[in-house]
N, C-alpha and C positions, 0 to 999 in steps of 0.2 A: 264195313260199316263204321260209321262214324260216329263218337259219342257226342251228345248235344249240350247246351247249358242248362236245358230247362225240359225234364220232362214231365207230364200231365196228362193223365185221363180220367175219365169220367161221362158225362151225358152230354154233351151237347146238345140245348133243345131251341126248336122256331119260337121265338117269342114274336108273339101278335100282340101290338100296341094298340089302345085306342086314345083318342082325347076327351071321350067321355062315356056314361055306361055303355055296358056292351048292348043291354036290353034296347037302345032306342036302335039300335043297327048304325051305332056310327063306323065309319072307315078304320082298318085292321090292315097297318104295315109290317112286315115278318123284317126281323131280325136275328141274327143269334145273338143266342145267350147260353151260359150254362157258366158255372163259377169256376170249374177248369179251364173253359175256353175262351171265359174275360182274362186269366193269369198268363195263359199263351199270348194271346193276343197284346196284351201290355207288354210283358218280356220282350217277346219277336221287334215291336215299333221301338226299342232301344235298340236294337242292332245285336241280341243272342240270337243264339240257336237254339228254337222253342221247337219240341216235338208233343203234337196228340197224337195220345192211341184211346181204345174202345172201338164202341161199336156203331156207328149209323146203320138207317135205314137206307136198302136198294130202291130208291126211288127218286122222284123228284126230289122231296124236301131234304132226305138225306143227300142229296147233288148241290142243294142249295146252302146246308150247313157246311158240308168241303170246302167249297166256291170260297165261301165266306171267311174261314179261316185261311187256306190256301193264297187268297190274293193278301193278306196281312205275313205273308212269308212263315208261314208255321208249319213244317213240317209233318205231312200226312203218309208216312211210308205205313206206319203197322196201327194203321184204320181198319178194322174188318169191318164189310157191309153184308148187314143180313136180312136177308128177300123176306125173312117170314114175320119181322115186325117192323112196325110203325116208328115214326119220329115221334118223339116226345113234345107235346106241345106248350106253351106259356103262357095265357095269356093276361097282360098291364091293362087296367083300365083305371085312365086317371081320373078319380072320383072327384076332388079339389084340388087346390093348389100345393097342400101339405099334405096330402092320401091317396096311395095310389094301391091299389090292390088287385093282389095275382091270382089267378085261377090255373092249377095244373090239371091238365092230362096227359098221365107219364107213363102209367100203370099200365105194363106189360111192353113196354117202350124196348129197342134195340139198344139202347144203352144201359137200360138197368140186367141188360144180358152178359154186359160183360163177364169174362174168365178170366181166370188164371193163366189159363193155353192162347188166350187173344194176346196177354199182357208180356209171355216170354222172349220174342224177338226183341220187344222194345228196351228190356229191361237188359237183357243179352250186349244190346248194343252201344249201352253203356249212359251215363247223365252223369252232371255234375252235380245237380237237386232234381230232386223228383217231390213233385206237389201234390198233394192229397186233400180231401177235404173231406168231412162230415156226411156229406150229401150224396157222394157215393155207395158209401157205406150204407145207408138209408135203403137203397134202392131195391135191394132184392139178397138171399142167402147169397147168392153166388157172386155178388159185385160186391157183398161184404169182404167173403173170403178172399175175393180177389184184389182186395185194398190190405187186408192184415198181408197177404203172402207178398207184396210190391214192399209196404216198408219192412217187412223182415229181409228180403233179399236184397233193398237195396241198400239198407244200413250196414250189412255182411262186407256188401263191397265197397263201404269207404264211400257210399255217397251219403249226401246230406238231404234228410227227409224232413219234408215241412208239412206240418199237417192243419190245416184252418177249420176249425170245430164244425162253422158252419150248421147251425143246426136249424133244422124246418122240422114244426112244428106239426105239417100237412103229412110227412114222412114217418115221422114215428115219435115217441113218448122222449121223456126227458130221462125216463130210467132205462128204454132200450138202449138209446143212446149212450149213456154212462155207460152199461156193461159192455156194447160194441168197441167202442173209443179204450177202453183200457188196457184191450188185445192190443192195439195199434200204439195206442199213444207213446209205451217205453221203448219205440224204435225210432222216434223222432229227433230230431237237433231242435228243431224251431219247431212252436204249437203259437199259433195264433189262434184268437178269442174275443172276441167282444165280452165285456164286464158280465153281461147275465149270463155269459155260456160257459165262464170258465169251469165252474164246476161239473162243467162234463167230464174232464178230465183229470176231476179229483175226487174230494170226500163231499158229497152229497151235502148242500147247504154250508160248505165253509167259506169262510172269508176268503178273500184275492189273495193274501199274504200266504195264509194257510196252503191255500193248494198251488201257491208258485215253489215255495217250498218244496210240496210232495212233487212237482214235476224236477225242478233241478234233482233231487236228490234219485228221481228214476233215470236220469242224466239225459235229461232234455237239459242243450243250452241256453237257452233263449227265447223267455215267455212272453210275446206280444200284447197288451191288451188294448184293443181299439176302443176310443172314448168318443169318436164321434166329433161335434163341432169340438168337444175339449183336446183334442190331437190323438193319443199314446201313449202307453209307457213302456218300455223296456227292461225285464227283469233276467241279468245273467248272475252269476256267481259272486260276478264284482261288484254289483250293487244295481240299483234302477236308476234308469235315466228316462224324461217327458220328453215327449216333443209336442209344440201347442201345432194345433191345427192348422193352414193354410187361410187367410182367413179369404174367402169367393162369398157369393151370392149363390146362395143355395139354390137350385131348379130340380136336378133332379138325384135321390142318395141310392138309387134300384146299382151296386157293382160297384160303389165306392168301396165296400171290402177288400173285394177282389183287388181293387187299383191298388190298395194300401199293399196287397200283399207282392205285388207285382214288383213294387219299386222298391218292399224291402229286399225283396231277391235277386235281384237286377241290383242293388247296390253291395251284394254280397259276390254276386260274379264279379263286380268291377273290385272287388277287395276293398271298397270304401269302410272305416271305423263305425263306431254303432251310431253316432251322432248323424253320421252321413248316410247310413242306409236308412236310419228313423227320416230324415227330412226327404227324400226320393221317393221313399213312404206316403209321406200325410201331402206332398207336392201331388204325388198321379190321383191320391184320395181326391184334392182337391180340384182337380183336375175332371173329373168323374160329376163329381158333385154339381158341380159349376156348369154343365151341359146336360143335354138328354143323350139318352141311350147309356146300355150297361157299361161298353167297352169304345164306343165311336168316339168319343173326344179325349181318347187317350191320349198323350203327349209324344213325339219322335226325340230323340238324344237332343235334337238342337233347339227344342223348344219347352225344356226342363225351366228358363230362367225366367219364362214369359211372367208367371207369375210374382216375378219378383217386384215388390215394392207398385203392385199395379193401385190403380184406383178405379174406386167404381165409373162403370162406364165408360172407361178406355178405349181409346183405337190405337192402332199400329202404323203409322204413314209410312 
């Protein structure tokens, strides 16, 4: 067995798109989604070695979420597929141009099945970073437990665990949350966050400073917080560093998280400084942004620069 750059589990679910409400019965394109499987999928299109694990569905849809990862080069060895539930489903219904709103049915899904016993080959087989997010943890007692025992055993062995709050509001409270995330959190290097979530991972209502603080000090290294069109900041030990935003033409923001989080990991494989994994960052954010779908207009290694110094309405001859 071979260990990889990047490993990642969680749910993967079919997200069904429309371009307008669902109620008129307009047309529903399946894609995957799932905020694990947008970080694999950005990773893998630089040229790491991204591995899913968890759990799909024995069926069509779960054939079509493998498919789906599988042809983006991401490693599918410790997938378990289980006959007795369902895919998790998504569905985007773009209400305007600036509102897009999600409907889940997840509940009782083959991902929110994950274990601990699904998770030990992968973990066995060794990562350089192993990716976590919020959202698993949500999903059920047992995909909890099975996210605190990944970053305890893989912080033991010298890997770097990165954990994205991620929090959905559809999933659980803001105080389950908290007390889930606290097991987790002081096994982490990196915690990324968007500005309102950080205090999931700290003192309930404190300030950004305050609980960047209490996380360095539980010796997380390096606290992310994503600002959106304002870029980033970056808080380690040695002090904070911004990165401003890439600046695109917004279309569509549904896995610019994910992007953001892709690039800063993928700039931490490549051994890049914090300046240079922050801008690899807020570039695939931008990247994300600037196109539809969660993970389809992610960037390949050799087309990191495109966005350099573009202007609106470019071509490429």
């Amino acid at each position: 067995m071979t260990a990889v750059d990047l490993l990642t589990f969680g749910e993967a679910l079919v997200s069904l798109r429309t371009a307008g409400p669902i109620v008129t019965g307009g047309a529903l394109t399946p894609h995957l989604a799932g905020a694990e499987a947008n970080v694999a999928v950005g990773v893998a299109r630089l040229g790491h070695r991204a591995a899913f694990a968890g759990r799909v569905s024995d069926d069509e849809l779960g054939e079509f979420l493998l498919r789906q990862l599988r042809a983006e080069g991401v490693s599918l060895e410790h997938v378990v597929r289980d006959p007795d539930r369902p895919a998790g489903l998504m569905f985007l219904e773009r209400r305007t141009a600036d509102l897009t709103r999600v409907i889940y049915q997840r509940a009782g899904s083959a991902g929110s099945a994950v274990s601990v016993e699904d998770l030990r080959p992968a973990l066995a087989a060794g990562a350089r970073v192993l990716h976590l997010t919020g959202i698993t943890a949500a999903l059920s007692d047992g995909a909890r437990e099975a996210t605190r025992w990944a970053a305890v055993t893989a912080a033991r062995a010298g890997t770097l665990v990165c954990l994205d709050v991620n929090h959905r509001t559809k999933l659980w409270s803001r105080d389950a949350a908290r007390a889930a995330l606290a097991d987790i959190v002081g096994h982490a290097s990196v915690v990324v966050a968007s500005a309102d979530e950080l205090d999931l991972v700290g003192t309930a209502g404190a300030d950004e400073l305050t609980v960047v603080a209490e996380l360095l000090d539980r010796g997380v290294s390096t606290v992310l917080v994503k600002l959106g069109g304002d870029g980033a900041r970056a808080y380690t030990r040695e002090g904070v560093r911004q990165a401003a935003a890439v600046p695109v033409t917004a279309v569509d923001t549904v896995g610019a998280g994910d992007a953001f989080t892709a690039g800063y990991l993928s700039g931490h494989l490549d051994g890049l400084d914090l300046a240079g994994r922050l801008r690899r960052a807020v570039t695939l954010g931008a990247f994300v942004v600037g196109g539809h779908g969660d993970w389809e207009t992610l960037p390949r290694r050799d087309e990191l620069s495109l966005l350099n110094d573009v202007q609106p309405g470019s071509t490429l001859r």
